[in-house]
mmCIF file as Biopython writes it, N, C-alpha, C and O atoms, coordinates in Angstrom:
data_model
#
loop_
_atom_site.group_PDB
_atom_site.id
_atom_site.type_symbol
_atom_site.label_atom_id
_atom_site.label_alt_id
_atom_site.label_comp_id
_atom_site.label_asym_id
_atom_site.label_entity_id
_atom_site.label_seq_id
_atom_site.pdbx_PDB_ins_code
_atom_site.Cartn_x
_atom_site.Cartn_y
_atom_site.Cartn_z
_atom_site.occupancy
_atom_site.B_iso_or_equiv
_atom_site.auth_seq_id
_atom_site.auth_asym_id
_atom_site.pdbx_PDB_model_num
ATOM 1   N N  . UNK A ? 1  ? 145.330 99.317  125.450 1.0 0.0 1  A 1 
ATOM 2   C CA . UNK A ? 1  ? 144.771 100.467 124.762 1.0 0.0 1  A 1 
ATOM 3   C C  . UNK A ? 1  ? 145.679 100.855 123.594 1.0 0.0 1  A 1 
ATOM 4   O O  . UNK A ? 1  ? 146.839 100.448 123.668 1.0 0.0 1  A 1 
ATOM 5   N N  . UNK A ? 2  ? 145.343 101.546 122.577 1.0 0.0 2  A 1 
ATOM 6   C CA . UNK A ? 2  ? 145.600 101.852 121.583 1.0 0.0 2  A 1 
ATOM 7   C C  . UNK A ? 2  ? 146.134 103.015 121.334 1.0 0.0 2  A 1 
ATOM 8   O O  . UNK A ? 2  ? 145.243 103.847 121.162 1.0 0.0 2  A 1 
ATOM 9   N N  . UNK A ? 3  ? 147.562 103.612 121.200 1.0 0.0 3  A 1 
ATOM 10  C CA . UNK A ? 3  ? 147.669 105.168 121.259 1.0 0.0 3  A 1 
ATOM 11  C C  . UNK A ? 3  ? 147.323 106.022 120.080 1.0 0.0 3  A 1 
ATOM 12  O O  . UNK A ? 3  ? 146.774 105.411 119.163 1.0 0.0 3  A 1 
ATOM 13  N N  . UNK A ? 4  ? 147.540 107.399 119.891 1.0 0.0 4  A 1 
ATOM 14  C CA . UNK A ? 4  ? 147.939 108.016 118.911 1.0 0.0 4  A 1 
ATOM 15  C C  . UNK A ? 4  ? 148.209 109.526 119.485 1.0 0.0 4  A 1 
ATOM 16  O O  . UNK A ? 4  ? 147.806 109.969 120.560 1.0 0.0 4  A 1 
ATOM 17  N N  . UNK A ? 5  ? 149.032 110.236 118.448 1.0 0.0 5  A 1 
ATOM 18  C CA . UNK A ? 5  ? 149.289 111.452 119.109 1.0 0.0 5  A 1 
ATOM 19  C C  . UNK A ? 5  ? 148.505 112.407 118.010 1.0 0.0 5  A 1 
ATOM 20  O O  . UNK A ? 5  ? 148.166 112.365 116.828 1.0 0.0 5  A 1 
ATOM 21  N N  . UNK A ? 6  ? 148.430 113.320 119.182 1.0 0.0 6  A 1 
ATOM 22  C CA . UNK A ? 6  ? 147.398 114.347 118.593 1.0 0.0 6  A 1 
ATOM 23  C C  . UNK A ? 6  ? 147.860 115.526 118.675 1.0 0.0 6  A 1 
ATOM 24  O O  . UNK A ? 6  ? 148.047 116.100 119.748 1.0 0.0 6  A 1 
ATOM 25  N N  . UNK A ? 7  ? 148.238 116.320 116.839 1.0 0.0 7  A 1 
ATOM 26  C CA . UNK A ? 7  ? 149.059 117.918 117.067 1.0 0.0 7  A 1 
ATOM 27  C C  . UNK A ? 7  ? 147.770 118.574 117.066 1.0 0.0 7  A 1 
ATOM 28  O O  . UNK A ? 7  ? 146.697 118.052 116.760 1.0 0.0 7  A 1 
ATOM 29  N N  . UNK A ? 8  ? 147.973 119.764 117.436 1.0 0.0 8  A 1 
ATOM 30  C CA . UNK A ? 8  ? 147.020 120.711 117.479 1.0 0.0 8  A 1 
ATOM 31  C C  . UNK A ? 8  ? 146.012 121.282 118.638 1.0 0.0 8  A 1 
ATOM 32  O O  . UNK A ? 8  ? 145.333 122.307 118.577 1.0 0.0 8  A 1 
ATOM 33  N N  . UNK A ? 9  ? 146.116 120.170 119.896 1.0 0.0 9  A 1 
ATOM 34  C CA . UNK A ? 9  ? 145.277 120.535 120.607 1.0 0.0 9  A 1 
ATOM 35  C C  . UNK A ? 9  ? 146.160 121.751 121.603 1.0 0.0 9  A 1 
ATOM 36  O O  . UNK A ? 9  ? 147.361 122.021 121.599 1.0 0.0 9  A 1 
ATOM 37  N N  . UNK A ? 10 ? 144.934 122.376 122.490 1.0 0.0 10 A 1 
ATOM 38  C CA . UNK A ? 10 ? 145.699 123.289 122.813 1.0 0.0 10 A 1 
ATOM 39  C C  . UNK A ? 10 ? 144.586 124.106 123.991 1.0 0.0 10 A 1 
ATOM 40  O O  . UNK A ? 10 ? 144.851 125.211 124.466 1.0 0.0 10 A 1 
ATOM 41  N N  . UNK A ? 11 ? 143.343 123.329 124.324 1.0 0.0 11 A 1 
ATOM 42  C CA . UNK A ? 11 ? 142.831 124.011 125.798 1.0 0.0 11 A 1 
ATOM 43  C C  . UNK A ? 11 ? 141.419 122.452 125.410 1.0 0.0 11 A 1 
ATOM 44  O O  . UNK A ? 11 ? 141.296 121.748 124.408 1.0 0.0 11 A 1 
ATOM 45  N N  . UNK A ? 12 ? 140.770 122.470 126.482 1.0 0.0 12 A 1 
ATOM 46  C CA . UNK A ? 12 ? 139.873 122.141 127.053 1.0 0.0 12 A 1 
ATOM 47  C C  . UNK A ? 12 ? 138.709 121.423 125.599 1.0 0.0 12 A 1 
ATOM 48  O O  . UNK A ? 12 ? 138.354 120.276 125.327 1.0 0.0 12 A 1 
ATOM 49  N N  . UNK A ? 13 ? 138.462 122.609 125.043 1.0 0.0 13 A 1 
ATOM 50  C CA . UNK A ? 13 ? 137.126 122.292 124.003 1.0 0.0 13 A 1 
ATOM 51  C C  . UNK A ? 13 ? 138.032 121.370 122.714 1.0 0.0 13 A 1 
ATOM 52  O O  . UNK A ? 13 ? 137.364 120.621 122.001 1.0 0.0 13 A 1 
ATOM 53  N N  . UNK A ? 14 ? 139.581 121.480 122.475 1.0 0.0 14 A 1 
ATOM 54  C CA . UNK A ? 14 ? 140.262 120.871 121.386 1.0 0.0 14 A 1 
ATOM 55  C C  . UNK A ? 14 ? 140.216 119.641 121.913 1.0 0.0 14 A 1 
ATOM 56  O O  . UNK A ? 14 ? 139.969 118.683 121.181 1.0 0.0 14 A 1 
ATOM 57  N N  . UNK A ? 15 ? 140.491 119.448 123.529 1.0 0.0 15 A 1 
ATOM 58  C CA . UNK A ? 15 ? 140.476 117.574 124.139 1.0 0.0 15 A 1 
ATOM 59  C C  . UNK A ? 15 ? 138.837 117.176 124.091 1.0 0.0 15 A 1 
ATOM 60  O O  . UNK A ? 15 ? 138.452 116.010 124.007 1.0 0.0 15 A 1 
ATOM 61  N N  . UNK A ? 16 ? 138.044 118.206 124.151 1.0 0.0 16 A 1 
ATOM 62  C CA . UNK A ? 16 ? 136.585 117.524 124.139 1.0 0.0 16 A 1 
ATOM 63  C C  . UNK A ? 16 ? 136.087 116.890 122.631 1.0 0.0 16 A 1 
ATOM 64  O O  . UNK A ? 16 ? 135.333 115.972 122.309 1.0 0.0 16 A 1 
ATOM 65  N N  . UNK A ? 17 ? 137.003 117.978 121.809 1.0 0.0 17 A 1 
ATOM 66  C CA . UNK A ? 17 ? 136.401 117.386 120.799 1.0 0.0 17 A 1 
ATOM 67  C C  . UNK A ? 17 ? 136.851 115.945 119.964 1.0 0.0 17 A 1 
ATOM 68  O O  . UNK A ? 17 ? 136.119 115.139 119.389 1.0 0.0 17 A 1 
ATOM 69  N N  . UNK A ? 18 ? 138.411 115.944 120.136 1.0 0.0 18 A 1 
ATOM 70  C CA . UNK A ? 18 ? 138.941 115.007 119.823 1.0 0.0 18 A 1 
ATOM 71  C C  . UNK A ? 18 ? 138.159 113.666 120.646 1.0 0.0 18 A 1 
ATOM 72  O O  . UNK A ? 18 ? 137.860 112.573 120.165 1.0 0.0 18 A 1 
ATOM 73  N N  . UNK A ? 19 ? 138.005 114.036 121.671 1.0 0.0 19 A 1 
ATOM 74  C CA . UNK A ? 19 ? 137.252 113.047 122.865 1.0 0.0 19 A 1 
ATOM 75  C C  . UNK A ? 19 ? 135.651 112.500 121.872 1.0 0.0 19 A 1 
ATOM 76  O O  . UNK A ? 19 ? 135.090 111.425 121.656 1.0 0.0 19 A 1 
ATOM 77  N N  . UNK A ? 20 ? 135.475 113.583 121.592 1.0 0.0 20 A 1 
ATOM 78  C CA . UNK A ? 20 ? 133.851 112.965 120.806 1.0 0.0 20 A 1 
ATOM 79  C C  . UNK A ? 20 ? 134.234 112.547 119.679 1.0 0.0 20 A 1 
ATOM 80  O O  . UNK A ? 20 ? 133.546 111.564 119.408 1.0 0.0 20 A 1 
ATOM 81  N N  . UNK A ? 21 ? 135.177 112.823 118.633 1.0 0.0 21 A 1 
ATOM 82  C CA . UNK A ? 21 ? 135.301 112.574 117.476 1.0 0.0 21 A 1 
ATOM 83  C C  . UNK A ? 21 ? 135.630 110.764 117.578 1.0 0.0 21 A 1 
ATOM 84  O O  . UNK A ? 21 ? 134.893 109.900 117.103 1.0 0.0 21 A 1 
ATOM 85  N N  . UNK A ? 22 ? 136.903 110.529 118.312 1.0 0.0 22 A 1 
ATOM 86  C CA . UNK A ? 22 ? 137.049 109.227 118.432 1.0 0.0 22 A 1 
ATOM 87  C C  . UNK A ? 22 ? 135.745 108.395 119.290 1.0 0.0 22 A 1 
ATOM 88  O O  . UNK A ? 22 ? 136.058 107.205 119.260 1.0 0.0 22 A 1 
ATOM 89  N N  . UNK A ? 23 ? 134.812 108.508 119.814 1.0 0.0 23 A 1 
ATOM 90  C CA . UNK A ? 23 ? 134.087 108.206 120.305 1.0 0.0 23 A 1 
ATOM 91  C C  . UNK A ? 23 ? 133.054 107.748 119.547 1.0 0.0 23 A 1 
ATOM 92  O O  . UNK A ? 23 ? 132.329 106.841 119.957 1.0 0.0 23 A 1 
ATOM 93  N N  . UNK A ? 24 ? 132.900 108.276 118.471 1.0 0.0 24 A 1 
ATOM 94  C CA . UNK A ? 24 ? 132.076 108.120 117.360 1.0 0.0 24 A 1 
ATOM 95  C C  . UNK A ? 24 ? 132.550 106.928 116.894 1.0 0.0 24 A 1 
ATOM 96  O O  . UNK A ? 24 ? 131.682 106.092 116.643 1.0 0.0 24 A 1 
ATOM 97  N N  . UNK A ? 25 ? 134.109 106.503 116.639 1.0 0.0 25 A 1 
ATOM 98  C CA . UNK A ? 25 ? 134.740 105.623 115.589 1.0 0.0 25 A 1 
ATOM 99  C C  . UNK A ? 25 ? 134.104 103.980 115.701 1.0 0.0 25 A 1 
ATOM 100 O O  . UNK A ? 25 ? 134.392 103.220 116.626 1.0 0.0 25 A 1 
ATOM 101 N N  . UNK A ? 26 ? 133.448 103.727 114.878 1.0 0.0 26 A 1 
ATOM 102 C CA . UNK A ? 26 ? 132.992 102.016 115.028 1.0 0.0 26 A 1 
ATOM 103 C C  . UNK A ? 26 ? 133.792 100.894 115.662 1.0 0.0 26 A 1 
ATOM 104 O O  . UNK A ? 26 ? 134.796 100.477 115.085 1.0 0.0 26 A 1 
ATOM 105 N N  . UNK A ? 27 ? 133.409 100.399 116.786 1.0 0.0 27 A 1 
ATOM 106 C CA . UNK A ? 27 ? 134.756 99.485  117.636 1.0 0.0 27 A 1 
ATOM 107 C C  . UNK A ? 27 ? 134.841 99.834  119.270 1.0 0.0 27 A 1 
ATOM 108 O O  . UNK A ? 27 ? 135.075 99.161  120.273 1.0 0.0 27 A 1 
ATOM 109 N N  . UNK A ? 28 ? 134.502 101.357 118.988 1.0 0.0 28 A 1 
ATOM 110 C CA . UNK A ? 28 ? 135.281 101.923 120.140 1.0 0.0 28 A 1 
ATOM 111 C C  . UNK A ? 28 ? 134.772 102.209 121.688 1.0 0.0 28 A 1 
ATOM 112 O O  . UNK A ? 28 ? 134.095 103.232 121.788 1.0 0.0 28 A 1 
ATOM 113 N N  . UNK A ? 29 ? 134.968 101.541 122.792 1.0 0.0 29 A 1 
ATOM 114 C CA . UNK A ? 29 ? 134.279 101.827 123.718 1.0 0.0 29 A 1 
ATOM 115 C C  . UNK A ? 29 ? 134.601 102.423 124.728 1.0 0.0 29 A 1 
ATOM 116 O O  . UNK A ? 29 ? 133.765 102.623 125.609 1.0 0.0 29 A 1 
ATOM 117 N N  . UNK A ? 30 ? 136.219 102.959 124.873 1.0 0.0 30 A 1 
ATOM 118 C CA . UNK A ? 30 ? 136.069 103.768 126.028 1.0 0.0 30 A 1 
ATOM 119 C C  . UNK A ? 30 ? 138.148 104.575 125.284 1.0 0.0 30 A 1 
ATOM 120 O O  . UNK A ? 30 ? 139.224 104.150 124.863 1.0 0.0 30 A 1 
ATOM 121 N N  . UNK A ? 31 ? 137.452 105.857 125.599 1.0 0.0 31 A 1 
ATOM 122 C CA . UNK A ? 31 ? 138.414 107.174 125.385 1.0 0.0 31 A 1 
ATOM 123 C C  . UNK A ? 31 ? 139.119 107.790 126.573 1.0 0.0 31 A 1 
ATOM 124 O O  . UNK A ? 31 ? 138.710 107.769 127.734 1.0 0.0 31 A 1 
ATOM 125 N N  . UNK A ? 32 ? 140.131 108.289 126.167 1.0 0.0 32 A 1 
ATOM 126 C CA . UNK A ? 32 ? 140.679 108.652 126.923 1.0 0.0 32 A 1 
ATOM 127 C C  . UNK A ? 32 ? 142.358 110.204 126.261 1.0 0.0 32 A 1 
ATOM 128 O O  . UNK A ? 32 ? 143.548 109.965 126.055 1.0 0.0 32 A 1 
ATOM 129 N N  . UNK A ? 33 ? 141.801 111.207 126.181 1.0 0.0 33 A 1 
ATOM 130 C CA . UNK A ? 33 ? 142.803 112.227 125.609 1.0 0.0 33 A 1 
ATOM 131 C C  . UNK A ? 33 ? 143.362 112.596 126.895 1.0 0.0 33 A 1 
ATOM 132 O O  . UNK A ? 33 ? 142.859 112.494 128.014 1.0 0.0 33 A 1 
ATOM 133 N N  . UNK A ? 34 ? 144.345 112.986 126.581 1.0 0.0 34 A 1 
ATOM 134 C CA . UNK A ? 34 ? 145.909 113.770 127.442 1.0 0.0 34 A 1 
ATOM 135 C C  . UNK A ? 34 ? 145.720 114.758 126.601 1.0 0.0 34 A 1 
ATOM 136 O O  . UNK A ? 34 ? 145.658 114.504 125.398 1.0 0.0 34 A 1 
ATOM 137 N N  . UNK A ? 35 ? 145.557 116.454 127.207 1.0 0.0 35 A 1 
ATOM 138 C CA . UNK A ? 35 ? 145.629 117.346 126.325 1.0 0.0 35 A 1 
ATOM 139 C C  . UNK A ? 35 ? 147.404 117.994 126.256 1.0 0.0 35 A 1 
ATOM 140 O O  . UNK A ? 35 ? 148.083 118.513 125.369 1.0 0.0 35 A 1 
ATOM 141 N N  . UNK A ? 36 ? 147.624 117.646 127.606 1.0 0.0 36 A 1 
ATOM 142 C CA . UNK A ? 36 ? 149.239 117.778 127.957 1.0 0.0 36 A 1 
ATOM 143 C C  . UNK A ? 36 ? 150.150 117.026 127.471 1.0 0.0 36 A 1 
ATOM 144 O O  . UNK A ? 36 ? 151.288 117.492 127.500 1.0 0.0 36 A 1 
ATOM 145 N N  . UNK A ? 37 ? 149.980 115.816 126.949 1.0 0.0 37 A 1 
ATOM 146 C CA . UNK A ? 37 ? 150.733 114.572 126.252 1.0 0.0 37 A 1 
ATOM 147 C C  . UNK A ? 37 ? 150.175 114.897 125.324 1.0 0.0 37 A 1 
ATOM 148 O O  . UNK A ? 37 ? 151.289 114.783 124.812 1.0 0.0 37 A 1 
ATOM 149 N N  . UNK A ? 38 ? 149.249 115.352 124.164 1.0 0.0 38 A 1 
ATOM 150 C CA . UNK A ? 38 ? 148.872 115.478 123.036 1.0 0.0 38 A 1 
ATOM 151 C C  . UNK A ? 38 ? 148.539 114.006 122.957 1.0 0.0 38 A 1 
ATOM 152 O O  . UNK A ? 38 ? 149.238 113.354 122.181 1.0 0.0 38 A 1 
ATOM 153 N N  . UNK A ? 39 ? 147.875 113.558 123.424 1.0 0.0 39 A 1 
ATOM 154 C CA . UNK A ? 39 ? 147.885 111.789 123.265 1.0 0.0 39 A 1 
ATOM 155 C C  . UNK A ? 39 ? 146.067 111.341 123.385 1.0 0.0 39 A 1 
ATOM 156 O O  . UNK A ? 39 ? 145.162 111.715 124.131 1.0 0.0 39 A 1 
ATOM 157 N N  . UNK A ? 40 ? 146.137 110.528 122.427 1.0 0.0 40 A 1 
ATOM 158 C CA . UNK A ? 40 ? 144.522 109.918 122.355 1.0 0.0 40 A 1 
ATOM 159 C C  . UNK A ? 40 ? 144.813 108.233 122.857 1.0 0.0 40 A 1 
ATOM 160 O O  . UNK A ? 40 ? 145.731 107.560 122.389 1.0 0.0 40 A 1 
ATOM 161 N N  . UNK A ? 41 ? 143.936 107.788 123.786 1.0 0.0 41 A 1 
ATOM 162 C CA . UNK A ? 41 ? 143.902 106.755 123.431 1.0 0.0 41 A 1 
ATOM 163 C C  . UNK A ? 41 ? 142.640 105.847 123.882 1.0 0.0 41 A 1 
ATOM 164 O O  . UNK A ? 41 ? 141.749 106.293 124.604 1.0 0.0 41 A 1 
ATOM 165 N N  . UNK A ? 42 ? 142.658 104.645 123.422 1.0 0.0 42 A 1 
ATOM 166 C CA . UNK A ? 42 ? 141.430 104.016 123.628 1.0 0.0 42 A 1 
ATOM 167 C C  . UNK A ? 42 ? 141.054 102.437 123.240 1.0 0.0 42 A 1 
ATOM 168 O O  . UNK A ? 42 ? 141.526 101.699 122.375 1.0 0.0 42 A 1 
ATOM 169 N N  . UNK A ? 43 ? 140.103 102.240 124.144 1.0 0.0 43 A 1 
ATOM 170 C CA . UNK A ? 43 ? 139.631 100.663 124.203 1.0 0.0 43 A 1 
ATOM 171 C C  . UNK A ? 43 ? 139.030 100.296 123.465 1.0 0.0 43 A 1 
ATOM 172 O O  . UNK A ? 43 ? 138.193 101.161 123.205 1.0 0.0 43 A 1 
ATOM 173 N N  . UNK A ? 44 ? 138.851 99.121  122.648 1.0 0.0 44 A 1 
ATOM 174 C CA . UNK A ? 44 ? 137.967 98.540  121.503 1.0 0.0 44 A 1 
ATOM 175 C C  . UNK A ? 44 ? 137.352 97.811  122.392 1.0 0.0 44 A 1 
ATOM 176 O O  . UNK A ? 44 ? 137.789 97.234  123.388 1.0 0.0 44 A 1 
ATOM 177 N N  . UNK A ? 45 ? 135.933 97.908  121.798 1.0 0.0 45 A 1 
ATOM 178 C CA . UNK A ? 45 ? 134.969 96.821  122.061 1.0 0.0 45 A 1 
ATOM 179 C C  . UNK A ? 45 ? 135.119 95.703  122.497 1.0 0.0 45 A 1 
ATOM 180 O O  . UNK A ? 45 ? 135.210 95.139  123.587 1.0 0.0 45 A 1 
ATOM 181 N N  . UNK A ? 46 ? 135.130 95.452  121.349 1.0 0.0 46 A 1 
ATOM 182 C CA . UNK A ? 46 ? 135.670 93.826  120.922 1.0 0.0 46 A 1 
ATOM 183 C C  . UNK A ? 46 ? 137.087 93.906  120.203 1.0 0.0 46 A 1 
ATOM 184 O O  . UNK A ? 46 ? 137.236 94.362  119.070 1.0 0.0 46 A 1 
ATOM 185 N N  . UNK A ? 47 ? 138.674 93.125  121.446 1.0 0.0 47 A 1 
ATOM 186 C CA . UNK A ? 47 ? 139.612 93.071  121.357 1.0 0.0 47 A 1 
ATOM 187 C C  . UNK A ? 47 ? 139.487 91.986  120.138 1.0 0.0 47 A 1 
ATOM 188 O O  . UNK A ? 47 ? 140.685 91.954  119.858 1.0 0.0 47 A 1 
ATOM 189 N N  . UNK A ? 48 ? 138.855 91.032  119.172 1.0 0.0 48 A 1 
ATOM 190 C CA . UNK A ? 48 ? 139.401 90.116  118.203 1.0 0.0 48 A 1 
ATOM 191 C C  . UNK A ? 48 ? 138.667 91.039  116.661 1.0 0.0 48 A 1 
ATOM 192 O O  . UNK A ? 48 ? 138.261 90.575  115.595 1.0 0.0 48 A 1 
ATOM 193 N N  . UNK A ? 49 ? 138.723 92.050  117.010 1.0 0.0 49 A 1 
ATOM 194 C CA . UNK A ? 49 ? 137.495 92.683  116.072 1.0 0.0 49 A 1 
ATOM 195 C C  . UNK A ? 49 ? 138.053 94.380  116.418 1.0 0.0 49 A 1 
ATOM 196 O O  . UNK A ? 49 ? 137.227 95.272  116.223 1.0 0.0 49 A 1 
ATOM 197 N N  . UNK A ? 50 ? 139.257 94.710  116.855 1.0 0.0 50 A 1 
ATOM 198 C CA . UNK A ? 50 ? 139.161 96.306  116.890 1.0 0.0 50 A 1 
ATOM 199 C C  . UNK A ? 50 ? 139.089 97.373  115.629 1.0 0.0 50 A 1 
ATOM 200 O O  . UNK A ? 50 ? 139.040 97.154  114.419 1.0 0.0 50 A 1 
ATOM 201 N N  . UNK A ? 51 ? 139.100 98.571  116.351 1.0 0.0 51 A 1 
ATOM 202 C CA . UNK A ? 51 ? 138.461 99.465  115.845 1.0 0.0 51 A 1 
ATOM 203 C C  . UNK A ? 51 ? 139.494 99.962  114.818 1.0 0.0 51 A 1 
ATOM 204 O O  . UNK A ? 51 ? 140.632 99.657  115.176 1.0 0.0 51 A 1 
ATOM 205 N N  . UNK A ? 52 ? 139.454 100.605 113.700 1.0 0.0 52 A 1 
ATOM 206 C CA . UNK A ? 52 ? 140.449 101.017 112.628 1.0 0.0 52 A 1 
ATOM 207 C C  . UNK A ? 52 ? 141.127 102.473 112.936 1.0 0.0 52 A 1 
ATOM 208 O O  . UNK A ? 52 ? 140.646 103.606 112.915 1.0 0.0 52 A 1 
ATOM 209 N N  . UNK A ? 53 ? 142.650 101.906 113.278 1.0 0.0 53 A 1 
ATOM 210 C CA . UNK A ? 53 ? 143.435 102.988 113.305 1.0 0.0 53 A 1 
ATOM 211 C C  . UNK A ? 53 ? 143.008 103.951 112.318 1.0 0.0 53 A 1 
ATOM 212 O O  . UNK A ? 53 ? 142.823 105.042 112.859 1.0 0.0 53 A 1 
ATOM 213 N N  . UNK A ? 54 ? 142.741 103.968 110.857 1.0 0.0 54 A 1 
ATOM 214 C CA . UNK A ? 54 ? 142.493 105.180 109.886 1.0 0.0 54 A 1 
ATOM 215 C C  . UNK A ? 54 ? 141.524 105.206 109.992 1.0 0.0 54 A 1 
ATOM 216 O O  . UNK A ? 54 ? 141.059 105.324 108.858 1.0 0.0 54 A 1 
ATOM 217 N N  . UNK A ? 55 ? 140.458 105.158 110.974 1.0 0.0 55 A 1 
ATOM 218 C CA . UNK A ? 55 ? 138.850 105.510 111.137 1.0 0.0 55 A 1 
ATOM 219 C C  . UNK A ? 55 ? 139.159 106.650 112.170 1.0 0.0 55 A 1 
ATOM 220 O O  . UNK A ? 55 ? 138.670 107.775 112.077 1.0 0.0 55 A 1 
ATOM 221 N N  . UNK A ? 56 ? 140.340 106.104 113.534 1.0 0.0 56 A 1 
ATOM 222 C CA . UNK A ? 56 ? 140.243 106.540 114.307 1.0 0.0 56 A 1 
ATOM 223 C C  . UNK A ? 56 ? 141.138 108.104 113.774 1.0 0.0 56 A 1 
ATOM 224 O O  . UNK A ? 56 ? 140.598 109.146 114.146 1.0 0.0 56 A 1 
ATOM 225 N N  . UNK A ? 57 ? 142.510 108.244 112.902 1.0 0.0 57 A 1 
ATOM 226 C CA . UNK A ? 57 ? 142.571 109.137 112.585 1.0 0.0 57 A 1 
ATOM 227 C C  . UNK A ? 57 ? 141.615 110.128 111.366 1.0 0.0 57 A 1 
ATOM 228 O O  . UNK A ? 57 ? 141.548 111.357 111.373 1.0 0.0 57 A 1 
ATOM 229 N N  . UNK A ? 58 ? 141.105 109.425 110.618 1.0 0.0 58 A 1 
ATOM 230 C CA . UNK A ? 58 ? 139.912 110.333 109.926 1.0 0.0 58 A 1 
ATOM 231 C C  . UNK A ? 58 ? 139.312 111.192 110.902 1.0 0.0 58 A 1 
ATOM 232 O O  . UNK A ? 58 ? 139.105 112.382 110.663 1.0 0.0 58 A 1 
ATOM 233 N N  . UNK A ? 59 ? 138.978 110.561 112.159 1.0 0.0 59 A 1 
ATOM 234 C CA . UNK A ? 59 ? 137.952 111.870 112.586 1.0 0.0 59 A 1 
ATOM 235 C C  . UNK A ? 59 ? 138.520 112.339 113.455 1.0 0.0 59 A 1 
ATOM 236 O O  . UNK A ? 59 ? 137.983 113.145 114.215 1.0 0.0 59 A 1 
ATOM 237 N N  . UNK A ? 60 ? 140.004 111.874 113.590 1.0 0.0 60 A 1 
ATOM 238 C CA . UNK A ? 60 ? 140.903 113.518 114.730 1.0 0.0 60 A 1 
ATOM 239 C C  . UNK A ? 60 ? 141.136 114.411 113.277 1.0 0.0 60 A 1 
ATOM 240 O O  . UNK A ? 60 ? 141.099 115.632 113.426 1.0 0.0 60 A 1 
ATOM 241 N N  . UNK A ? 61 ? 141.376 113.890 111.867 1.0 0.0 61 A 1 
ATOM 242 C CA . UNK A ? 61 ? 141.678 114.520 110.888 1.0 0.0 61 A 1 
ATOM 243 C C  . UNK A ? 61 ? 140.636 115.361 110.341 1.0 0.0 61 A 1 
ATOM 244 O O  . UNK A ? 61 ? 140.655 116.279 109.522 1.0 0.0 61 A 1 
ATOM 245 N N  . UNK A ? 62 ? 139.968 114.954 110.830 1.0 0.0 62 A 1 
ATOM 246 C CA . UNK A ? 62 ? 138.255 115.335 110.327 1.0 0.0 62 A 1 
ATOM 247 C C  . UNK A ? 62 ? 137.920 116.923 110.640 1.0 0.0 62 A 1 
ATOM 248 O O  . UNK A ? 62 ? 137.859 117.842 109.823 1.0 0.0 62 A 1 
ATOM 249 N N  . UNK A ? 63 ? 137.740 116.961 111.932 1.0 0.0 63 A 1 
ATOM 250 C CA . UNK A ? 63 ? 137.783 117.825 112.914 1.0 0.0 63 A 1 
ATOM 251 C C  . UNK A ? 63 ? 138.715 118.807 112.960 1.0 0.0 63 A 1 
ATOM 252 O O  . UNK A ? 63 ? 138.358 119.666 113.767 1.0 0.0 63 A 1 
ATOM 253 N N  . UNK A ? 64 ? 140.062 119.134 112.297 1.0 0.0 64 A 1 
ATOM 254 C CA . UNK A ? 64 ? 140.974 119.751 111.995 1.0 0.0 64 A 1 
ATOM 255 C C  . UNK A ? 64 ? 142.633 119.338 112.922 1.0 0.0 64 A 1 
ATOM 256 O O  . UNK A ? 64 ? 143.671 120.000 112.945 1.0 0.0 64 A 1 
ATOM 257 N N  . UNK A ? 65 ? 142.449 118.571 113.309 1.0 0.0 65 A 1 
ATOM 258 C CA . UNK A ? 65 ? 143.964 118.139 113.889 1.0 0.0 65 A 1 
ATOM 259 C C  . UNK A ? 65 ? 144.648 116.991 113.410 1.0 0.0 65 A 1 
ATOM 260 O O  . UNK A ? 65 ? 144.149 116.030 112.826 1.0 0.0 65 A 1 
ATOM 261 N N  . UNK A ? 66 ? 145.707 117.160 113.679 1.0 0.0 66 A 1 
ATOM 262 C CA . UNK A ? 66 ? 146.688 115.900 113.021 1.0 0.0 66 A 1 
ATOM 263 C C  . UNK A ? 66 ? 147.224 114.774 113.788 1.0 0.0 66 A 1 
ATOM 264 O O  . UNK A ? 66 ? 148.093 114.949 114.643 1.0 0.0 66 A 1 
ATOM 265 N N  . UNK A ? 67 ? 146.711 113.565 113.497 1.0 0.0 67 A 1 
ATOM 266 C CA . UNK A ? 67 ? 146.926 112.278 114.047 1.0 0.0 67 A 1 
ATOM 267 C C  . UNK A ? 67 ? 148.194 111.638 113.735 1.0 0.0 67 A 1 
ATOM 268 O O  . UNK A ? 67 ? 148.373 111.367 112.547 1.0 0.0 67 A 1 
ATOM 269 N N  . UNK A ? 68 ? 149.030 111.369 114.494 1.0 0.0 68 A 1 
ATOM 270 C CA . UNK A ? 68 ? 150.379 110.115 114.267 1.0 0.0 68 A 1 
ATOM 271 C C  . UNK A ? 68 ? 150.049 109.018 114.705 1.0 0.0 68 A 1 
ATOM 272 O O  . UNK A ? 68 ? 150.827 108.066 114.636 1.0 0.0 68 A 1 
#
């Protein structure tokens, strides 16, 4: 799986959303946020073909939080 850290979250609806935002990202088939680790992470589809780290932060960035 693929990490990234996520500033800003901070109860329940901030991990849901980050949860849908990356969920959306082309590639991506299975999510997984730590709202306590500030941590996103997740499975590509297709491992010879994954999903784009700056897709996947555009839409934690998108949404208003900040991706490392």
């Amino acid at each position: 799986m693929t990490q990234i850290t996520v500033n800003g979250m901070h109860c329940e609806n901030c991990r849901n959303a980050v949860y849908a935002a990356i969920s959306k990202v082309e590639g991506v088939k299975l999510v997984e946020v730590d709202l306590e680790k500030r941590q996103a992470r997740w499975l590509d589809k297709d491992p010879a073909n994954p999903a784009s780290m700056a897709d996947v932060r555009d839409a934690v960035e998108g949404i208003g939080f900040e991706a490392d």
